[in-house]
mmCIF file of the N, C-alpha and C atoms, coordinates in Angstrom:
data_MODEL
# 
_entry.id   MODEL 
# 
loop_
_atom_site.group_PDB 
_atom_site.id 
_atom_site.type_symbol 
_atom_site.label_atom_id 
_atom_site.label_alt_id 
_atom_site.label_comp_id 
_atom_site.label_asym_id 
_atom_site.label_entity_id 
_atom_site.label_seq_id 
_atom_site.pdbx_PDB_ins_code 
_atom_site.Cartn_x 
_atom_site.Cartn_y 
_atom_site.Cartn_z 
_atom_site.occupancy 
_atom_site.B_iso_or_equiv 
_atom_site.pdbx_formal_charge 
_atom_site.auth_seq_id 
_atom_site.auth_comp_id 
_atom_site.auth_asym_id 
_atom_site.auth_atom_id 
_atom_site.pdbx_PDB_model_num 
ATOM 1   N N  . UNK A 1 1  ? 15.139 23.096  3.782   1.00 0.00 ? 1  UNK A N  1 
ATOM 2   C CA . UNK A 1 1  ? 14.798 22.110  2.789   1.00 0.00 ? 1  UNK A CA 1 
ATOM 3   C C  . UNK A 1 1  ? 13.716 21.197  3.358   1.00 0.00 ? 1  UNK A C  1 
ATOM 4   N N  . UNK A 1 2  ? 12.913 20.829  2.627   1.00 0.00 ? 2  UNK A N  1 
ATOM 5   C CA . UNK A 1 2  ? 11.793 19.774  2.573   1.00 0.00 ? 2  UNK A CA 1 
ATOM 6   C C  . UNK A 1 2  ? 12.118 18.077  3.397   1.00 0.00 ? 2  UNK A C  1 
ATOM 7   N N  . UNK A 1 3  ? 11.752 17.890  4.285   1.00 0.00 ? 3  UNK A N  1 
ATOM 8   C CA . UNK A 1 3  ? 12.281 16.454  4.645   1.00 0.00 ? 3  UNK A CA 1 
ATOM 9   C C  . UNK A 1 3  ? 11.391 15.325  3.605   1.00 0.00 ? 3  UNK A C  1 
ATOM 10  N N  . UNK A 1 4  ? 12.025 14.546  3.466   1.00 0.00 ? 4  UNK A N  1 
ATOM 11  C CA . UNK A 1 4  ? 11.928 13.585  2.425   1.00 0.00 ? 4  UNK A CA 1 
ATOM 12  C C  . UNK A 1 4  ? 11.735 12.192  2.787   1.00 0.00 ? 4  UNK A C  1 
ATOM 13  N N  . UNK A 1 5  ? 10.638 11.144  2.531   1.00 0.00 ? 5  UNK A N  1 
ATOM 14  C CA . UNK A 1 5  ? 10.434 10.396  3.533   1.00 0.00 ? 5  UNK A CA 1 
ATOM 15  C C  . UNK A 1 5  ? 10.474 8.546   2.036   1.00 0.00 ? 5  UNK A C  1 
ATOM 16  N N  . UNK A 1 6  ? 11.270 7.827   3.306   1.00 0.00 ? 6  UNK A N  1 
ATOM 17  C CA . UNK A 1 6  ? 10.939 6.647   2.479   1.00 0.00 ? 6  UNK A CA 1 
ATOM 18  C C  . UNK A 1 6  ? 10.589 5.476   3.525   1.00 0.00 ? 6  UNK A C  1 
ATOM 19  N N  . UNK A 1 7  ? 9.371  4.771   3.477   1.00 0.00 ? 7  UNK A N  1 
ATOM 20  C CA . UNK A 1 7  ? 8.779  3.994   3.800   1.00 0.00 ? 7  UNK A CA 1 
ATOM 21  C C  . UNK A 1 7  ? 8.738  2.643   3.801   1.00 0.00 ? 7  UNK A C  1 
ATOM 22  N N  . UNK A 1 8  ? 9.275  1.644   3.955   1.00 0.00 ? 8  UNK A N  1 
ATOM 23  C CA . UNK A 1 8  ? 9.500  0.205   3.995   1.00 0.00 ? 8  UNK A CA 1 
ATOM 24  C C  . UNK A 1 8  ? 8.416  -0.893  5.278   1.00 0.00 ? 8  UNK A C  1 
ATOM 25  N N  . UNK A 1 9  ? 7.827  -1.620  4.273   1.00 0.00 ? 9  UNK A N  1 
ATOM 26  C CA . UNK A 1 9  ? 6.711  -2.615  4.691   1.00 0.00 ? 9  UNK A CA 1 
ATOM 27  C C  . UNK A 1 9  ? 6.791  -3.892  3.989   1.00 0.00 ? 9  UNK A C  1 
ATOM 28  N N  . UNK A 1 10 ? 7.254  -4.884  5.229   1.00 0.00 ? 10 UNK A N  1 
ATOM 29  C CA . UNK A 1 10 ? 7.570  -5.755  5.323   1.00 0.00 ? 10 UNK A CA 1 
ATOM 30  C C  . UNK A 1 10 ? 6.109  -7.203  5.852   1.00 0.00 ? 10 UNK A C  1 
ATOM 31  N N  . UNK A 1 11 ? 5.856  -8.268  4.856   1.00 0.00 ? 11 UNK A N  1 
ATOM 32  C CA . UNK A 1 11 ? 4.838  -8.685  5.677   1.00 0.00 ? 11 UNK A CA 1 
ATOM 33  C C  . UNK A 1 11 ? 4.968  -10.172 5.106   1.00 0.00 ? 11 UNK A C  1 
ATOM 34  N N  . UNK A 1 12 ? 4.154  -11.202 5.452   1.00 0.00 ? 12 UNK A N  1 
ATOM 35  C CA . UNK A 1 12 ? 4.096  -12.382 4.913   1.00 0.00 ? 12 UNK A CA 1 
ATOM 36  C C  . UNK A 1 12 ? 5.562  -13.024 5.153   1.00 0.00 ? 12 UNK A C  1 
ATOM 37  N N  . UNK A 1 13 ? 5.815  -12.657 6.338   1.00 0.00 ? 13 UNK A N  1 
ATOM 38  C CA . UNK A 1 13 ? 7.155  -13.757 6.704   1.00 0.00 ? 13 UNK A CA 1 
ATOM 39  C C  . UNK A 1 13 ? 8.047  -12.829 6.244   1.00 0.00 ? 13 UNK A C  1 
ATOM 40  N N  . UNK A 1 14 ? 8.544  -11.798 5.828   1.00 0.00 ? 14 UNK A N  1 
ATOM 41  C CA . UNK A 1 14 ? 9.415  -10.764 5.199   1.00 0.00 ? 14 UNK A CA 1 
ATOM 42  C C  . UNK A 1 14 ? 9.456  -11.375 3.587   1.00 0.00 ? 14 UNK A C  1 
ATOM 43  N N  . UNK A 1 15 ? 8.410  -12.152 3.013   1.00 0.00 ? 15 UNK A N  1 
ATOM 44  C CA . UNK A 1 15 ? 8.276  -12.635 1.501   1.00 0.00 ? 15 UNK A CA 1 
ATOM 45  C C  . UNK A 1 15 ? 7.604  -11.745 0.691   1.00 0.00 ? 15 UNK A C  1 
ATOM 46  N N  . UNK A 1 16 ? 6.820  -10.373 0.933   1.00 0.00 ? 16 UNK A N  1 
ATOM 47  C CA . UNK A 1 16 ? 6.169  -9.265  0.840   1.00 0.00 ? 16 UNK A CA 1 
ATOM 48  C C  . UNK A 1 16 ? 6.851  -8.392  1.098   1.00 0.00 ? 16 UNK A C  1 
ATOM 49  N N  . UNK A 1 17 ? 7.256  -7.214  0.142   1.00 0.00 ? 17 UNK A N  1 
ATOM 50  C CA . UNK A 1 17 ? 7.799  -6.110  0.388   1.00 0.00 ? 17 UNK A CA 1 
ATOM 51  C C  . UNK A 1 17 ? 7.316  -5.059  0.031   1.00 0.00 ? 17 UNK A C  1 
ATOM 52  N N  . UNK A 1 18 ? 6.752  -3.801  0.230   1.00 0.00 ? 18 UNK A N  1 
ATOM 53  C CA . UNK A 1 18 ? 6.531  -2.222  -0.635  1.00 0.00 ? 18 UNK A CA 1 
ATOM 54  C C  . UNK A 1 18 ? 7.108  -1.587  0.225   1.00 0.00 ? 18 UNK A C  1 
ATOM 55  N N  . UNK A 1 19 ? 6.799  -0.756  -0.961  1.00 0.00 ? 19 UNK A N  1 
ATOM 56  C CA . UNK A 1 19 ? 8.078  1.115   -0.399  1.00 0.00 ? 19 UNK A CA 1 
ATOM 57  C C  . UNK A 1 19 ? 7.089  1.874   -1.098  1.00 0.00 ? 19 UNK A C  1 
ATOM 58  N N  . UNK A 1 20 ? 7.379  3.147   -0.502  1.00 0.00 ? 20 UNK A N  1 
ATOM 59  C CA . UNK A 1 20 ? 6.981  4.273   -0.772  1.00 0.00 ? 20 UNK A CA 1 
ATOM 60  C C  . UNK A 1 20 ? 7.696  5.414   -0.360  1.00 0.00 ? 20 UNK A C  1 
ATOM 61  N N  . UNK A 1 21 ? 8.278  6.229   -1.056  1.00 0.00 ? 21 UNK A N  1 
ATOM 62  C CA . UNK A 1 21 ? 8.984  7.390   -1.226  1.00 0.00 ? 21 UNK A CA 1 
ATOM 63  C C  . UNK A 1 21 ? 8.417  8.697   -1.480  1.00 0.00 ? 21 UNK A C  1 
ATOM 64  N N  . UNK A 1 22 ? 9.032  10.079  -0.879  1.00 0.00 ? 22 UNK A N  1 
ATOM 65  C CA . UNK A 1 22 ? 8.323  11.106  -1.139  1.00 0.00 ? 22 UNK A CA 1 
ATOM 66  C C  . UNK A 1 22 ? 9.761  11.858  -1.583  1.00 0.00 ? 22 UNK A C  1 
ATOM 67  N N  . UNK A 1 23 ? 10.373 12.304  -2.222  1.00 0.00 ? 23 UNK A N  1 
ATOM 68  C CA . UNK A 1 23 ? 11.218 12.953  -2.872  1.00 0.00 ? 23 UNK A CA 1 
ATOM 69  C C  . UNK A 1 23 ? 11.530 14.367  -3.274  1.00 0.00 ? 23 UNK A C  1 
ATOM 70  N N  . UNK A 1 24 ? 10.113 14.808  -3.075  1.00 0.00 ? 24 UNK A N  1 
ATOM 71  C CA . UNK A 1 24 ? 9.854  16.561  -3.790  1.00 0.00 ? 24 UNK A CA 1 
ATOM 72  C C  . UNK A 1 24 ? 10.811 17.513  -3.335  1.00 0.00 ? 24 UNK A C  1 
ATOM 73  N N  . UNK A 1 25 ? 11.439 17.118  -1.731  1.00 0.00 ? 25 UNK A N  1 
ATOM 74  C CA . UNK A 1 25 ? 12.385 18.107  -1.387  1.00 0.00 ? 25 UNK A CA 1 
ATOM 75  C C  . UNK A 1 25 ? 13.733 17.891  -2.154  1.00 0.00 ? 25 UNK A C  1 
ATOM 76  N N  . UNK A 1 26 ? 14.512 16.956  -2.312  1.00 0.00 ? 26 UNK A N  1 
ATOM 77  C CA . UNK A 1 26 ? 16.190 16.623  -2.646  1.00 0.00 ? 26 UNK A CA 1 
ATOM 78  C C  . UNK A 1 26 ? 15.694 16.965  -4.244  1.00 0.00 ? 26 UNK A C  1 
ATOM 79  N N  . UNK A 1 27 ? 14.559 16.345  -5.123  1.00 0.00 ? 27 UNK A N  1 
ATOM 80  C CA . UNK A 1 27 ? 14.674 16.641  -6.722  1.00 0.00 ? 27 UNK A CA 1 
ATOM 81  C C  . UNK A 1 27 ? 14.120 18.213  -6.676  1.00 0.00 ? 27 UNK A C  1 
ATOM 82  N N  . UNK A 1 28 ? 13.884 18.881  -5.880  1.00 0.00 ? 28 UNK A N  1 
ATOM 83  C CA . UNK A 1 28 ? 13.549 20.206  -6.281  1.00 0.00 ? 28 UNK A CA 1 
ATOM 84  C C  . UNK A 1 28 ? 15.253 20.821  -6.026  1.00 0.00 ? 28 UNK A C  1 
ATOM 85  N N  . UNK A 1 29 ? 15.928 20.540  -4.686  1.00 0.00 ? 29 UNK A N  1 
ATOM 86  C CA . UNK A 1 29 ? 17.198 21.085  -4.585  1.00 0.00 ? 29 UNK A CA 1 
ATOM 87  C C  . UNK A 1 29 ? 17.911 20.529  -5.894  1.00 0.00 ? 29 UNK A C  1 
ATOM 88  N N  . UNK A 1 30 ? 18.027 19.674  -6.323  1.00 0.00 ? 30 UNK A N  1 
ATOM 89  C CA . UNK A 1 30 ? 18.755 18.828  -7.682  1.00 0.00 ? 30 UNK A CA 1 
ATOM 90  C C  . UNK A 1 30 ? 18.445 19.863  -8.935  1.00 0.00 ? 30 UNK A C  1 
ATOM 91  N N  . UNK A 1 31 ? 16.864 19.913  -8.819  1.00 0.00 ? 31 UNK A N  1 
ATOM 92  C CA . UNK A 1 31 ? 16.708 20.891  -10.151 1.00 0.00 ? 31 UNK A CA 1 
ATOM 93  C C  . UNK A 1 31 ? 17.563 22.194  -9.933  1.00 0.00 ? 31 UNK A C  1 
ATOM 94  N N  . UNK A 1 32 ? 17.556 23.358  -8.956  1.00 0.00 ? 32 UNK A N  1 
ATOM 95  C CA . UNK A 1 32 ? 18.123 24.238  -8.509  1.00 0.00 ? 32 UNK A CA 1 
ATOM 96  C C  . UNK A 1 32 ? 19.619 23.930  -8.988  1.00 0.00 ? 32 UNK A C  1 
ATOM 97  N N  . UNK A 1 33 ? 19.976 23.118  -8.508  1.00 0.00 ? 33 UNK A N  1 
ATOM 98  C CA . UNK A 1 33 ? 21.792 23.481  -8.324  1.00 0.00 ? 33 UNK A CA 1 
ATOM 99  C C  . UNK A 1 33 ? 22.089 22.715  -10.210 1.00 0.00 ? 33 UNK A C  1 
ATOM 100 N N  . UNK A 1 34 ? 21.048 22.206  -11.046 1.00 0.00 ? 34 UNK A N  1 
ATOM 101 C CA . UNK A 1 34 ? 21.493 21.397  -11.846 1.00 0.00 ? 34 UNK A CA 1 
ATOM 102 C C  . UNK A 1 34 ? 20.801 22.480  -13.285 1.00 0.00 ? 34 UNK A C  1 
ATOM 103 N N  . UNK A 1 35 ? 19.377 23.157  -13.314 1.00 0.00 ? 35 UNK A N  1 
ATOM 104 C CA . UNK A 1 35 ? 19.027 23.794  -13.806 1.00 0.00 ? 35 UNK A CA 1 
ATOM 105 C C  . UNK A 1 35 ? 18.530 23.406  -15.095 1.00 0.00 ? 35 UNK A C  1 
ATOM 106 N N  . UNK A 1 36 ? 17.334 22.022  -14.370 1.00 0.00 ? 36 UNK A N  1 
ATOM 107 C CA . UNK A 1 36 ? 17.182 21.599  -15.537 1.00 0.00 ? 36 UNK A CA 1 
ATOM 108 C C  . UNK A 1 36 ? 15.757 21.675  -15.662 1.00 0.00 ? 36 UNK A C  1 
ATOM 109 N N  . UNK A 1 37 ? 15.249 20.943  -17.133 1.00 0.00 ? 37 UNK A N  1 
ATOM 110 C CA . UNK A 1 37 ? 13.741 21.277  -17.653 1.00 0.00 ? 37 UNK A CA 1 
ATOM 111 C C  . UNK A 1 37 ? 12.927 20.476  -16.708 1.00 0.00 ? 37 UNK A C  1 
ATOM 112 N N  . UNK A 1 38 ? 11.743 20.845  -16.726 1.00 0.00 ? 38 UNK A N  1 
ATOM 113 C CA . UNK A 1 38 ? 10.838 19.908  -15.801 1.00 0.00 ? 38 UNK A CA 1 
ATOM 114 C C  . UNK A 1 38 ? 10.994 18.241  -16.067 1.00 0.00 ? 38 UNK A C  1 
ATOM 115 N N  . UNK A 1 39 ? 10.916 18.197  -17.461 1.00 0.00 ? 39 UNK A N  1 
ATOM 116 C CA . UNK A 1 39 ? 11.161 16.852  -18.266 1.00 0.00 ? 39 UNK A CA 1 
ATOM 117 C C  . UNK A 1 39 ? 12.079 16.126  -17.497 1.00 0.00 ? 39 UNK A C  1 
ATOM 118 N N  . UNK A 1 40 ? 13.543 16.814  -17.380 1.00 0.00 ? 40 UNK A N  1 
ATOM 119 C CA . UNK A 1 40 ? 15.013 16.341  -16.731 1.00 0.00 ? 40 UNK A CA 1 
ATOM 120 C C  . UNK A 1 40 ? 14.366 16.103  -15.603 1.00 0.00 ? 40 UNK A C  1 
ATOM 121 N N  . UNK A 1 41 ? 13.929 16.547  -14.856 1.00 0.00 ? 41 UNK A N  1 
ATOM 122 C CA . UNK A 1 41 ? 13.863 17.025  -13.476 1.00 0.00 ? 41 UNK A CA 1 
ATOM 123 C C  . UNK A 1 41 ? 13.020 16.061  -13.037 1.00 0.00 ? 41 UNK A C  1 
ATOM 124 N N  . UNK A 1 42 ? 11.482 15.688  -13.434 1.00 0.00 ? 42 UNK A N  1 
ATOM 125 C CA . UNK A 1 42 ? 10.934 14.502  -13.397 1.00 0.00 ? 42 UNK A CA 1 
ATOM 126 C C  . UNK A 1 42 ? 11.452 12.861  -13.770 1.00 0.00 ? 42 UNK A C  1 
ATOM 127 N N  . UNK A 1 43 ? 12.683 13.026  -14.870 1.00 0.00 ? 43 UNK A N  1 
ATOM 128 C CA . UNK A 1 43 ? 13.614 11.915  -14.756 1.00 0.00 ? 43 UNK A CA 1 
ATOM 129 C C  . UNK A 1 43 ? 14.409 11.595  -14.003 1.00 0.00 ? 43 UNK A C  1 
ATOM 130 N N  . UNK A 1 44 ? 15.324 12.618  -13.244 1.00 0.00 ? 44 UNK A N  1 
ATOM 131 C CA . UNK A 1 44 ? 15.652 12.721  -12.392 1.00 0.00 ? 44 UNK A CA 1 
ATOM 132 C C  . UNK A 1 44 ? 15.162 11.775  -10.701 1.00 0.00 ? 44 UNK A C  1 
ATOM 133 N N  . UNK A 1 45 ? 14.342 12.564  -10.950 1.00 0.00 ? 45 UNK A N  1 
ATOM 134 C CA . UNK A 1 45 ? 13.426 12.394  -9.592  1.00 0.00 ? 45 UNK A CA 1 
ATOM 135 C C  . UNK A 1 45 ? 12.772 11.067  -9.851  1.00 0.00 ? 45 UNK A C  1 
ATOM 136 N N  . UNK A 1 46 ? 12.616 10.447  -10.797 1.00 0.00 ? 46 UNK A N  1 
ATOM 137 C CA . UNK A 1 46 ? 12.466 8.923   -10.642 1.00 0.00 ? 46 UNK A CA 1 
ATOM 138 C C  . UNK A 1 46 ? 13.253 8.111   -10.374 1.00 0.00 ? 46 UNK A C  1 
ATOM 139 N N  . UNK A 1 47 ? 14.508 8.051   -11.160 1.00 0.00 ? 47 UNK A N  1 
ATOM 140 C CA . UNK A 1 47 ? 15.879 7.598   -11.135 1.00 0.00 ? 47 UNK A CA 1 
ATOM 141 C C  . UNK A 1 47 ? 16.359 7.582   -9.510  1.00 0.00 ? 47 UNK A C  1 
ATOM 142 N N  . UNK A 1 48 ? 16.530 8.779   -8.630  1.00 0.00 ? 48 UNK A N  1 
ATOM 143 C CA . UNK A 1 48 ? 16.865 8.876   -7.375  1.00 0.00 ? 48 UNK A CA 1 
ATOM 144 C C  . UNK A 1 48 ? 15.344 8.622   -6.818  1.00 0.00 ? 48 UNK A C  1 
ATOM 145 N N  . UNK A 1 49 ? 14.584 8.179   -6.678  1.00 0.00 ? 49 UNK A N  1 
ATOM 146 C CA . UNK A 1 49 ? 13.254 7.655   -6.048  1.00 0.00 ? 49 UNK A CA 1 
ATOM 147 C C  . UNK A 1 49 ? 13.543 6.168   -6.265  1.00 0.00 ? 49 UNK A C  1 
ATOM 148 N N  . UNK A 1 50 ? 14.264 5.310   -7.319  1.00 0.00 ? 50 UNK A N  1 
ATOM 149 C CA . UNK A 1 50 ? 14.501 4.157   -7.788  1.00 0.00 ? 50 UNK A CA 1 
ATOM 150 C C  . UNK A 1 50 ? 15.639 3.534   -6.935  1.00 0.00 ? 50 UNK A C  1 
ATOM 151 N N  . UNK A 1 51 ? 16.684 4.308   -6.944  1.00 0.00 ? 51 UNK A N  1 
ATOM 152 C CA . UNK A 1 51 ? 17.606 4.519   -6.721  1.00 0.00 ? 51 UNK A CA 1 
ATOM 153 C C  . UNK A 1 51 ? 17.825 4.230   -4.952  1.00 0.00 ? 51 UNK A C  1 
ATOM 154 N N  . UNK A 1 52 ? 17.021 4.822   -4.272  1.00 0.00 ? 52 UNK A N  1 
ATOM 155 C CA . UNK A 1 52 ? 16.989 4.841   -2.661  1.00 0.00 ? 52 UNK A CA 1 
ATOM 156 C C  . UNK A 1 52 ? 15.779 3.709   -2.502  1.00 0.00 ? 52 UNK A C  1 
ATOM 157 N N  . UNK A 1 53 ? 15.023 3.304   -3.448  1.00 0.00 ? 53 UNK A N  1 
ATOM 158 C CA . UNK A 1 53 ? 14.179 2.147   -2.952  1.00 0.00 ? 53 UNK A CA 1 
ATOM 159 C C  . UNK A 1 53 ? 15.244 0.976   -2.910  1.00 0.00 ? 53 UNK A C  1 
ATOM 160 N N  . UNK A 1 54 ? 15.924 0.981   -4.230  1.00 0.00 ? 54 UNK A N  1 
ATOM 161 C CA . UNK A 1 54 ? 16.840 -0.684  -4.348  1.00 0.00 ? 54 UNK A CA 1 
ATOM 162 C C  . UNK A 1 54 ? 18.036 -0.316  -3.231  1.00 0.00 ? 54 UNK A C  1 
ATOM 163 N N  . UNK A 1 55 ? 18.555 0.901   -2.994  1.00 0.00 ? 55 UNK A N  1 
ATOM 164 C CA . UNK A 1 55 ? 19.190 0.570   -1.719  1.00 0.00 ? 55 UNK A CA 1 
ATOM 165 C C  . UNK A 1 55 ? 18.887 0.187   -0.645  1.00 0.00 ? 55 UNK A C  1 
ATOM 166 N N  . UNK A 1 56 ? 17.281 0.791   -0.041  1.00 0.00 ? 56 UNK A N  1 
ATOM 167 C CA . UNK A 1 56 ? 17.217 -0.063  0.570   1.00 0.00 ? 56 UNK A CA 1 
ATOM 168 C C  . UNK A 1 56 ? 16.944 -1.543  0.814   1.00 0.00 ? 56 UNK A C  1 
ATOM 169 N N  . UNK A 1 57 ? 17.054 -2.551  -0.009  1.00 0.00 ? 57 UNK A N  1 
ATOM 170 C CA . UNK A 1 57 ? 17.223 -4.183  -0.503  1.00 0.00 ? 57 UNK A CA 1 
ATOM 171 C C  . UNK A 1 57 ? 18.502 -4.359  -0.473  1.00 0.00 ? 57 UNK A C  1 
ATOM 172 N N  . UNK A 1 58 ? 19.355 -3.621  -0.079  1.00 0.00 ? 58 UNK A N  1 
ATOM 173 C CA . UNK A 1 58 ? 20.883 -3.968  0.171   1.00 0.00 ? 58 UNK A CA 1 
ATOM 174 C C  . UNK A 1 58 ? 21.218 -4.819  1.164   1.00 0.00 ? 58 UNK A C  1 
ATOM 175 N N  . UNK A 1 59 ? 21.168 -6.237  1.558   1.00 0.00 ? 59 UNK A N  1 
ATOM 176 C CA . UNK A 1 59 ? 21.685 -7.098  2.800   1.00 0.00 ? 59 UNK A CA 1 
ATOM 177 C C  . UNK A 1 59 ? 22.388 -6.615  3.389   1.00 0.00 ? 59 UNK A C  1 
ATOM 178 N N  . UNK A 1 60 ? 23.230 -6.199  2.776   1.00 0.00 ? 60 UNK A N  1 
ATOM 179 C CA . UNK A 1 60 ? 24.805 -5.909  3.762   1.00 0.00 ? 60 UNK A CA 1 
ATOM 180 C C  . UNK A 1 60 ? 25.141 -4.272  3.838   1.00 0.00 ? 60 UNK A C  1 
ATOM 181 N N  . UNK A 1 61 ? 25.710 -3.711  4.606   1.00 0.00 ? 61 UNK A N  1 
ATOM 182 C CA . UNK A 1 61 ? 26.408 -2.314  4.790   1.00 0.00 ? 61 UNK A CA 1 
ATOM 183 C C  . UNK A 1 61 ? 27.348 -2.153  3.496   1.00 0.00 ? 61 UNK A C  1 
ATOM 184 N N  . UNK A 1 62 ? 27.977 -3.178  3.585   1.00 0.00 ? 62 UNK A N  1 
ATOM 185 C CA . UNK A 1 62 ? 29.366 -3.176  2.466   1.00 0.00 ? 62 UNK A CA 1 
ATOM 186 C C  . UNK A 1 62 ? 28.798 -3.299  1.120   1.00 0.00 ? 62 UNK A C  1 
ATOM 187 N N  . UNK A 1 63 ? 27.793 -3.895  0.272   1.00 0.00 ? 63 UNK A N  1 
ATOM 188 C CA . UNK A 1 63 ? 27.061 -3.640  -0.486  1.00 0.00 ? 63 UNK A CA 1 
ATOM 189 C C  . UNK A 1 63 ? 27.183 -2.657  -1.373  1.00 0.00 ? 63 UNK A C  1 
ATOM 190 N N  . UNK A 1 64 ? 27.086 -2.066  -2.570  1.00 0.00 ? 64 UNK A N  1 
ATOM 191 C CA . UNK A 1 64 ? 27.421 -1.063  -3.413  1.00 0.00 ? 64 UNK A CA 1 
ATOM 192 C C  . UNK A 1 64 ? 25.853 -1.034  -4.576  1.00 0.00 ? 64 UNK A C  1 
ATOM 193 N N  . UNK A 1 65 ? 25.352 0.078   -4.754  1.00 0.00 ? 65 UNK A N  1 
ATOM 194 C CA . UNK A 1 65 ? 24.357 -0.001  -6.047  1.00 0.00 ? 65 UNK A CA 1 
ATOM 195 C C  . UNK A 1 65 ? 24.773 0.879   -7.140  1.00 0.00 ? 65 UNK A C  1 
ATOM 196 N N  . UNK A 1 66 ? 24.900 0.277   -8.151  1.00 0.00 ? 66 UNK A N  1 
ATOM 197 C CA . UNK A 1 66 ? 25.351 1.771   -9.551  1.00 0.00 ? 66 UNK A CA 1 
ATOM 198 C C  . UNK A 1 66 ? 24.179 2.015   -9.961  1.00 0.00 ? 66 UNK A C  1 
ATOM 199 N N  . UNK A 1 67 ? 24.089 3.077   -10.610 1.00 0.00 ? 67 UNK A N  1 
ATOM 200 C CA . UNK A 1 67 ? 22.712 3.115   -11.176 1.00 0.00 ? 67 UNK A CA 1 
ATOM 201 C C  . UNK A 1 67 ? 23.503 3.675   -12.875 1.00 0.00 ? 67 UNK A C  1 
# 
């Protein structure tokens, strides 16, 4: 499988934040085991690209995100 990379940049006193995510490997395995239209599959793959950015903004370990 594809390694999958997410990026966190921190600046201006930690008052500045971006991310950047690369995803193509886990939403291509997702499409596979789920068998869905490109449409799904590109929703998908935003949702879990969304999904692992706001986790990482989690303060704490104990912390929980629903989506």
């Amino acid at each position: 499988m594809k390694h999958d990379y997410l990026i966190r940049v921190l600046g201006a006193n930690e008052k500045v934040r971006g991310f950047a995510v690369d995803t193509k490997g886990i939403v291509e395995h997702a499409r596979l085991i789920h068998h869905n239209t490109p449409l799904a599959s590109a929703i998908l793959g935003r949702l879990m690209s969304a999904g692992l950015m706001m986790g990482q903004m989690l303060k704490s370990k104990d912390d929980k995100l629903t989506v």
